[in-house]
N, C-alpha and C positions, 0 to 999 in steps of 0.2 A: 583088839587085834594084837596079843603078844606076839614077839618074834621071837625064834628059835633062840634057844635057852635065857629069855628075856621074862619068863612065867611072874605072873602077876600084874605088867603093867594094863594099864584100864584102855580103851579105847581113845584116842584124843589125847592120851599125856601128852605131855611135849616130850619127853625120853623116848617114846614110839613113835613121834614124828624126826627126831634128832638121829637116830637108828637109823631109819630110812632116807634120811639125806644124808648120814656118813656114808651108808651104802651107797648111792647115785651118785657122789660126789666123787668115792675111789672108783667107781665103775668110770664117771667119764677122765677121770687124771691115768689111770689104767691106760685106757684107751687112746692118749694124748702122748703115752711114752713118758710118766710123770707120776709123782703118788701123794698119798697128805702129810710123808713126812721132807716132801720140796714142796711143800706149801709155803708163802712168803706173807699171806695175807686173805681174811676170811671176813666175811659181811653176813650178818643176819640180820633177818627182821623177826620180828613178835607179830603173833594178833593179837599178846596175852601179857602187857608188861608184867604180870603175877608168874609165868614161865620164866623170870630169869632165874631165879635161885639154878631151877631144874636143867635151863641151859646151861650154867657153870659148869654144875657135875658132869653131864655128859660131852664137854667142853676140856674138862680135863680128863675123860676117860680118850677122847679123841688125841691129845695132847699130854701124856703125862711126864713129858719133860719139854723144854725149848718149843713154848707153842708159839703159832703166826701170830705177829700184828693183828688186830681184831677189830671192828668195830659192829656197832648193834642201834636197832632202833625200834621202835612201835610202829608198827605199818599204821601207815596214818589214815585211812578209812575203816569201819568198822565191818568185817567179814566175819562171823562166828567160827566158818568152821575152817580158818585161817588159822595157822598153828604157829607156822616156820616158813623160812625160808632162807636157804643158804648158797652164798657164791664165793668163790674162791679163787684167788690168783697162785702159779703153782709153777716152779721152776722147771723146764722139760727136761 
């Protein structure tokens, strides 16, 4: 499922699931009167600890200077088609 001008990612990357939660994420801080560059603080989880590399990267394409506090984990039961998941704290 690549995203506009995102050609080649595979279905299930984590960079096509990271896409789609920067999307949703600025969609609802938009809507909040807020954006992800008054972001103060961001939490992921994995279904994939092998996704973090790929996290990073699109971690700094989200952030490519002064990113939030951050923390991260492995979702702690096992769901296959579990990717991601992202929350955010975000100054109005």
């Amino acid at each position: 499922m690549p995203l506009p001008g995102r050609a080649g990612l595979e279905r299930g990357a984590v960079s096509t699931h990271d896409d789609v939660s920067s999307f949703k994420v600025q969609a609802i801080l938009d809507a909040a009167g807020s954006s992800l560059d008054q972001t103060v603080s961001m939490t992921f989880l994995l279904g994939d600890p092998a996704d973090f590399a790929g996290m990073n990267e699109e971690w700094r394409r989200w952030f490519p200077t002064d990113p939030p506090a951050r923390q991260g984990a492995r979702l702690p039961i096992d769901m296959p088609e579990f990717r991601l998941s992202v929350a955010a704290i975000a100054e109005a």
